[in-house]
C-alpha positions in Angstrom: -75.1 45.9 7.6 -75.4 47.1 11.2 -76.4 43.3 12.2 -72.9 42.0 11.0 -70.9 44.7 12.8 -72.1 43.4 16.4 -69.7 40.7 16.1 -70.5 37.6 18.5 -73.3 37.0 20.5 -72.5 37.8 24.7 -73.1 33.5 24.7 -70.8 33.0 21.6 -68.3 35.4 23.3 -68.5 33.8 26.2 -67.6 30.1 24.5 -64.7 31.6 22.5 -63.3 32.9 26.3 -63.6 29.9 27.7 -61.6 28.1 24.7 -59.0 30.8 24.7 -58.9 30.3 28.4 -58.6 26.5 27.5 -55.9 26.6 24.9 -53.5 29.1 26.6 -53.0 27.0 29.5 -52.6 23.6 27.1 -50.1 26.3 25.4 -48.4 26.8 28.9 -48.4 23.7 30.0 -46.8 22.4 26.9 -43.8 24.5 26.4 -43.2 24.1 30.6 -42.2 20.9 29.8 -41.1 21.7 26.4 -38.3 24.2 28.0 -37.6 21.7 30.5 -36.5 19.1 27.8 -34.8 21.3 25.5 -32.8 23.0 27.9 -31.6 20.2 29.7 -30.8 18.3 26.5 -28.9 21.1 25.3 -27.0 21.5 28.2 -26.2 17.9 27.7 -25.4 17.7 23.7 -23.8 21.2 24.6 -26.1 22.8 21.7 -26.5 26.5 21.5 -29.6 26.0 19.1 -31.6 23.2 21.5 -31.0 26.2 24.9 -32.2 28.4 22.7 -35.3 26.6 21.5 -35.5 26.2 25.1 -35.1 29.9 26.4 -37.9 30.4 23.3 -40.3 28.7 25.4 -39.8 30.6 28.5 -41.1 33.3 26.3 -43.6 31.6 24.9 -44.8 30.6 28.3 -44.7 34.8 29.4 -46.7 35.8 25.9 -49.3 33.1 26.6 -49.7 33.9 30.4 -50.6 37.7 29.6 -53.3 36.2 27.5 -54.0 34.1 30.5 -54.2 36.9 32.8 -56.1 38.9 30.4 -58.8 36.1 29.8 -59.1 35.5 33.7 -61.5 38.7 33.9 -65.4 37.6 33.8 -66.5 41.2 32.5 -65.7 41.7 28.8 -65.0 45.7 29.4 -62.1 44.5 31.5 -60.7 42.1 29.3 -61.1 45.0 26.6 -59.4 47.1 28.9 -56.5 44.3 29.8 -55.8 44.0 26.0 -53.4 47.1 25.5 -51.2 45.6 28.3 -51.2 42.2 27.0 -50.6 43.2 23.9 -47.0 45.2 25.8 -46.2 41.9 27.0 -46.8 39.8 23.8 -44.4 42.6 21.8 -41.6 42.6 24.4 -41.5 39.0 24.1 -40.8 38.8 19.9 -38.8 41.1 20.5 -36.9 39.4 23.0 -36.7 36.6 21.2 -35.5 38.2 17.9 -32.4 39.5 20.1 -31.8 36.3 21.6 -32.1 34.1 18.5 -29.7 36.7 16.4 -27.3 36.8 19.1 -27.2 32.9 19.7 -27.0 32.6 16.2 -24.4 34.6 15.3 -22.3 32.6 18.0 -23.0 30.0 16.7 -22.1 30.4 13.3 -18.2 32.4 14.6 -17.9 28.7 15.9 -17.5 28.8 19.6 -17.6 24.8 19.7 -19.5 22.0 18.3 -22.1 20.7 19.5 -22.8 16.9 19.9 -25.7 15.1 17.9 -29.2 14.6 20.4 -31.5 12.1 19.8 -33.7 13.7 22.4 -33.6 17.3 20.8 -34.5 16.1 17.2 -37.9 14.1 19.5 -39.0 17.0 21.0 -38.5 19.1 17.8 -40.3 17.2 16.0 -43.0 17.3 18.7 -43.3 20.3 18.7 -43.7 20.7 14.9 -46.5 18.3 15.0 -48.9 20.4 18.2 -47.7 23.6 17.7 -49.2 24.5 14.0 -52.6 23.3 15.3 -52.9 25.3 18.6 -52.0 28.5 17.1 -54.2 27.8 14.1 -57.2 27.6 17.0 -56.5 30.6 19.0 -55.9 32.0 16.0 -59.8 31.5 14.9 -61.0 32.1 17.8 -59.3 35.5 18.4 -60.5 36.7 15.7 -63.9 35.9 15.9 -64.0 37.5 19.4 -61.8 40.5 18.3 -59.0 40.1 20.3 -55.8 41.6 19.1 -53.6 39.6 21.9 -55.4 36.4 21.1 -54.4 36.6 17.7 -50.8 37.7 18.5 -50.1 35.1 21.1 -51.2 32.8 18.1 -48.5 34.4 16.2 -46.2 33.7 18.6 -47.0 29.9 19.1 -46.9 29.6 15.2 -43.2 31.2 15.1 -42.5 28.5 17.9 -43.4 26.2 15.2 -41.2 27.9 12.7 -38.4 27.4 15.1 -38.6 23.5 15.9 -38.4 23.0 12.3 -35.0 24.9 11.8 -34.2 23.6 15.0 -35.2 19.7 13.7 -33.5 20.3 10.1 -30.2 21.9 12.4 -30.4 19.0 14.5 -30.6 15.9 11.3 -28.0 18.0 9.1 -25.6 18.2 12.1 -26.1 14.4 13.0 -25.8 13.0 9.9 -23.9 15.5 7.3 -22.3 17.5 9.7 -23.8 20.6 8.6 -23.8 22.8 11.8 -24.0 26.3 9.7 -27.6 25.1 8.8 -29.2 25.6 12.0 -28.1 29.6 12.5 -28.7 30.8 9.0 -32.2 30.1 9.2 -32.6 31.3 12.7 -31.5 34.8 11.5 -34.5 35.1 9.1 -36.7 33.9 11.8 -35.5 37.0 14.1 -35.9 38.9 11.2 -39.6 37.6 11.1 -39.8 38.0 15.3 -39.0 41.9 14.9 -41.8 42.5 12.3 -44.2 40.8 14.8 -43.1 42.8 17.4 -44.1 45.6 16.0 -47.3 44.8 14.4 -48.0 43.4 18.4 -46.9 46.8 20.0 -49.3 48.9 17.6 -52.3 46.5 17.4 -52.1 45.3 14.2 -52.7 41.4 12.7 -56.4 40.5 13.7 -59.0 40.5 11.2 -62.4 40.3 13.1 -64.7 42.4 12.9 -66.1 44.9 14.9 -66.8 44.0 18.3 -69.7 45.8 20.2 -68.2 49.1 17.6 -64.4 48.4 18.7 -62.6 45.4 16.8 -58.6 44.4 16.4 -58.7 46.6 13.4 -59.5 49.9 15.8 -57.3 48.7 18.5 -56.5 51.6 21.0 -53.0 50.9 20.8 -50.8 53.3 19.4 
């Protein structure tokens, strides 16, 4: 009993850092270029939803980088000690990006212009569906087998990145080819909905299920 509540081995700890470490900055790098497209094609296209999927990736890019920063110590007390602070940053950025998606939703849907069909908004949507689902999934597993409650919740956050390019892709198709631009918001307003409740479970530790780590795990996070 005592055996299974170690958690990983200091070498097995060490491997799951270094692939954290490795799939935050593919994470980074991604939506970089992500927000780049999106927000230019929006700007073109004139499409609240595709600057909003892009303004979503600036955030992304802030939850993962406090992972980043957090994973950058060598010592595993500090990155223990880095967590409650990443975990700050991880909640003020669902949070953040409930209020902007209700808001830019809610325009959107009082009509304050059409927006034009864009070819290169339903690509990088449907990019997006396609990586994003299978880097969270890995951090994901590999924050919880380490015991990190920001690992996990950055995770979270990639995988409601995901959630978003497929509203964003089904928005995008309905608009170009029914017409359908009330699509697009209405499911963006449950996805806020889903942000908040993130949020919150970020801001008080909550979501990882590994166990105990050298007598601490996500489940005992000091967060309050």
């Amino acid at each position: 009993m005592t055996a299974l509540s170690l958690g990983p081995s200091p070498a097995r700890r060490d491997a799951l850092t270094r692939r954290i470490r490795l799939l935050v900055a593919v994470t980074i790098a991604y939506n970089v270029i992500e927000a780049v497209i999106a927000l230019t094609a929006g700007t073109i296209a004139s499409s609240s939803a595709l600057v909003g999927f892009g303004l979503d990736s600036v955030i992304e890019v802030s939850s993962a980088a406090a992972v980043a920063w957090q994973f950058s110590a060598r010592e595993h007390a500090v990155r223990e000690t880095r967590e409650r602070t990443a975990l700050r940053i991880i909640s003020v950025s669902f949070f953040a990006l409930a209020a902007y998606v209700a808001v830019d939703a809610v325009r959107a849907l009082t009509g304050t212009g059409e927006a034009e069909p864009s070819p290169l908004g339903i690509v990088i949507a449907a990019l997006s569906l396609a990586v994003m689902p299978f880097l969270s999934a890995a951090q994901r597993r590999a924050g919880r087998e380490i015991g990190s409650a920001s690992a996990v919740a950055d995770s979270k956050q990639t995988l409601l990145c995901t959630y978003l390019s497929a509203v964003l892709l089904v928005g995008l198709v309905l608009n170009a080819t029914l017409g359908w631009s009330w699509a697009d918001p209405v499911a963006a307003l449950a996805i806020s909905v889903i942000a908040v409740k993130e949020g919150r479970d970020a801001w008080r530790g909550k979501g990882c299920c590994a166990p105990a780590s050298q007598g601490q795990g996500c489940g005992k996070s000091p967060v309050r």
